[in-house]
C-alpha positions in Angstrom: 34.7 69.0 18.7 37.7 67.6 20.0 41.3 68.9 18.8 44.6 66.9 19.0 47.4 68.4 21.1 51.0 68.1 21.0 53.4 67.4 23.5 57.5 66.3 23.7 58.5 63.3 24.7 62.2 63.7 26.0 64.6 61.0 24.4 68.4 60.5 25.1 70.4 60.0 21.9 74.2 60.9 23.5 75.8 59.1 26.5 78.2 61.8 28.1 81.2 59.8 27.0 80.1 60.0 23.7 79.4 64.1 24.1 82.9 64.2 25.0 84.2 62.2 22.4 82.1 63.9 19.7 83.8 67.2 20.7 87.4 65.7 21.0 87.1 64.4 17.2 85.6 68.1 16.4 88.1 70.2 17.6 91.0 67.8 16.9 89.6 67.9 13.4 90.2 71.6 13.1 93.3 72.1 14.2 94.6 68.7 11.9 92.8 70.8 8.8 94.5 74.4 10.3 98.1 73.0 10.4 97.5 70.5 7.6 96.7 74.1 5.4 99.8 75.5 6.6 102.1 72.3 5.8 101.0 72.1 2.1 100.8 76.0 1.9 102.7 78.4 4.8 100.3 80.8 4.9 101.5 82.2 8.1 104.7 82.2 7.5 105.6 85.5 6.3 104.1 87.1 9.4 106.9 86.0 11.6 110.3 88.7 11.7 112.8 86.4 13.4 114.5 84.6 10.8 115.6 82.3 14.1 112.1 81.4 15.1 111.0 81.4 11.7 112.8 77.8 10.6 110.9 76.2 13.5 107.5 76.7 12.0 107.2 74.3 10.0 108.7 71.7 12.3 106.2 72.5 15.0 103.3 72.8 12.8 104.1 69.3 11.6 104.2 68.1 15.2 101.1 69.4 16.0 99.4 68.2 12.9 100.8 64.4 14.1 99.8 64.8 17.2 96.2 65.9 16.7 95.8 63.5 14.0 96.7 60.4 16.5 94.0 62.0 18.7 91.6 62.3 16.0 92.2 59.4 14.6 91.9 57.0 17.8 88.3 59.3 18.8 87.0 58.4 15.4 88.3 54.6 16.0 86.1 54.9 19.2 83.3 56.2 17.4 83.6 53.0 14.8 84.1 50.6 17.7 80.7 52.0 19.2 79.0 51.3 16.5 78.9 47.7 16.7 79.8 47.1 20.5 77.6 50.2 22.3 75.2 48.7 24.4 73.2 52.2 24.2 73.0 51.8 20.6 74.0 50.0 17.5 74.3 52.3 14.7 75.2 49.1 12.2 72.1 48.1 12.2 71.0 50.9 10.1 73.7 50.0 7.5 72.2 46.8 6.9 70.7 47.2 3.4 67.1 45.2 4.4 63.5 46.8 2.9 62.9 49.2 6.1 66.6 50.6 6.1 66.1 51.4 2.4 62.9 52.8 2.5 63.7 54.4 5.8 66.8 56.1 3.6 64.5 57.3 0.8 62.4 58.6 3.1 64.7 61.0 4.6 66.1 62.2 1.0 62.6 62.9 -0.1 62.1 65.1 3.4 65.3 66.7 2.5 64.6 67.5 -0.6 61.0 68.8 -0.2 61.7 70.9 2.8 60.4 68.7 5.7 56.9 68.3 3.2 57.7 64.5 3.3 57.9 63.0 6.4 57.1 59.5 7.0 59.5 57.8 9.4 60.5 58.2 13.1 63.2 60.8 13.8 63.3 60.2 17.4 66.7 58.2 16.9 69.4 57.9 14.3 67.7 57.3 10.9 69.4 54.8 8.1 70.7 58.0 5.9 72.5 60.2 8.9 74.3 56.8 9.7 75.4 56.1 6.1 76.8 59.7 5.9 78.7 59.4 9.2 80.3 55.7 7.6 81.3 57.8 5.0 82.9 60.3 6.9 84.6 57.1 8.9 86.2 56.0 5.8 87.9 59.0 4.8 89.4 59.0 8.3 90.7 55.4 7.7 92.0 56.9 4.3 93.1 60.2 5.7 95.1 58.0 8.7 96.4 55.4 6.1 98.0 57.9 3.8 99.1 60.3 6.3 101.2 57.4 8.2 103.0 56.8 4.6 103.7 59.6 4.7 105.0 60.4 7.8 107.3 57.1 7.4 108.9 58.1 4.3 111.1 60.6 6.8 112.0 57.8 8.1 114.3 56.6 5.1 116.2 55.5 7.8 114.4 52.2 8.7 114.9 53.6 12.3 112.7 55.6 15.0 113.0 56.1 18.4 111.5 53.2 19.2 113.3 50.6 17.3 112.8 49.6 14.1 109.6 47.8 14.3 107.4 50.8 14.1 108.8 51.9 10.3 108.8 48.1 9.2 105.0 47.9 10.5 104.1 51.1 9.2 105.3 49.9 5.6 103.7 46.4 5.9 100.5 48.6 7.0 100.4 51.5 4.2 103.0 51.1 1.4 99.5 49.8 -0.6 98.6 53.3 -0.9 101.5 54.0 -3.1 100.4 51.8 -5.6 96.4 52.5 -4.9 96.7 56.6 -5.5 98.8 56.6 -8.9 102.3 55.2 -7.9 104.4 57.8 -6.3 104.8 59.4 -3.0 103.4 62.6 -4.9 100.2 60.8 -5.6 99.8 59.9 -1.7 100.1 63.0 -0.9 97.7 64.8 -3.2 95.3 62.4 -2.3 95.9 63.3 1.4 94.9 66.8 0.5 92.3 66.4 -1.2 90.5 64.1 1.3 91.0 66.9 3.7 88.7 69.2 1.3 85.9 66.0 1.5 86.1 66.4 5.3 85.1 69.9 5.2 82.3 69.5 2.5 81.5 66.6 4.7 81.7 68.6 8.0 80.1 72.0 6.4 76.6 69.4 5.1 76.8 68.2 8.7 75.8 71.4 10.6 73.6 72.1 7.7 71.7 68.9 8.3 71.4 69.3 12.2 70.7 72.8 12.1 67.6 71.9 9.3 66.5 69.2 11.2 66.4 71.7 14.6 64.3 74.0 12.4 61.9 72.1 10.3 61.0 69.2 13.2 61.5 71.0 15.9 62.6 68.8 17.9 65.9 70.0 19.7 68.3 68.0 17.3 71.1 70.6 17.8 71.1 69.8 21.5 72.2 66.3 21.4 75.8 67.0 21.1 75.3 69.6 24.3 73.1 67.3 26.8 72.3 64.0 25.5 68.6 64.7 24.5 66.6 65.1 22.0 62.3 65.7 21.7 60.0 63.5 19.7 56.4 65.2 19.2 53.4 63.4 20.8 50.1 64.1 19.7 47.7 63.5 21.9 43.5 63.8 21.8 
């Protein structure tokens, strides 16, 4: 009697560019949520004795929570950009709402769901509903940049920056919208702001979930993508 065998086929999901990148949008993305926490709620503050460092706090937490936002912000651009113009692979094509994407996208709920009892599609490469959930996760970062650069304009109630006065009159034209969009005040901007933030982390916290499941229940090396490129996809052979 003859038995089927397994055996791995080794498959590369990540370019190393795109390793990197991955990583520079991770840990840009905590330390934006780390001083974002701190400018809506100074929860360090207290633990600082010098009154004459104290005042600077603030100031540099804000800096730093610019700065790694422009770094998270462009990454994640990078990341969209990829996903139409990669010539490794075009994730878009899985957002395309034909009969296999759908079904492909059911599928993968329903072996969610039913602990990996359900499995009826190939997970060698990235499958309709993990690309879906990372176009979410795209469009709070356009939301996240959008209402963050209102405002970090309104301290410019001058109509002038460093650079001339192109940059506020831009950065109006670009986000003033979002006044209007979240309730009408600047108050409403930045409430929405936060609360987006809290989305990213339910968003990031369902993330590792989902990789780490997938490295346990297909067993398949998922986690290892982000580390070196690859991934397995079972054979079975006679």
């Amino acid at each position: 009697m003859k038995t089927s065998r397994e055996s791995y086929v080794r498959i590369k999901r990540m370019t190393p560019f795109m390793r990197v990148n991955h990583w520079v949008v991770a840990i840009s993305m905590i330390g934006a949520i780390a001083t974002g926490l701190y400018i809506g709620h100074p929860y360090y503050q207290t633990f600082i004795a010098e009154p004459a460092v104290d005042k600077y706090v603030m100031a540099w937490n804000r800096w730093v929570h610019f700065i790694l936002a422009i770094i998270f912000d462009v990454s994640s651009i990078v990341l969209a950009y990829l996903y139409f113009f990669s010539r490794f692979e075009k994730p878009y094509k899985k957002l395309i709402p034909n009969s296999k994407n759908i079904k492909e996208f059911i599928e993968v709920v329903k072996n969610l769901l039913t602990f990996n009892r359900v499995k009826r599609f190939d997970s060698s490469h990235a499958d309709s509903f993990h690309v879906v959930y990372f176009t979410i996760f795209h469009l709070m970062l356009a939301w996240m940049l959008l209402t963050g650069l209102q405002l970090y304009v309104h301290g410019l109630a001058s109509g002038e920056s460093s650079i001339g006065r192109w940059w506020p009159w831009m950065l109006h034209l670009v986000t003033d919208w979002t006044i209007a969009a979240t309730g009408g005040t600047l108050m409403d901007v930045r409430i929405s702001h936060h609360m987006t933030m809290y989305f990213i982390i339910v968003w990031i916290m369902f993330h590792i979930y989902y990789v780490v499941w997938r490295t346990i229940f297909w067993r398949e090396g998922d986690i290892s993508i982000v580390f070196g490129g690859y991934k397995f996809k079972r054979k079975r052979t006679a």
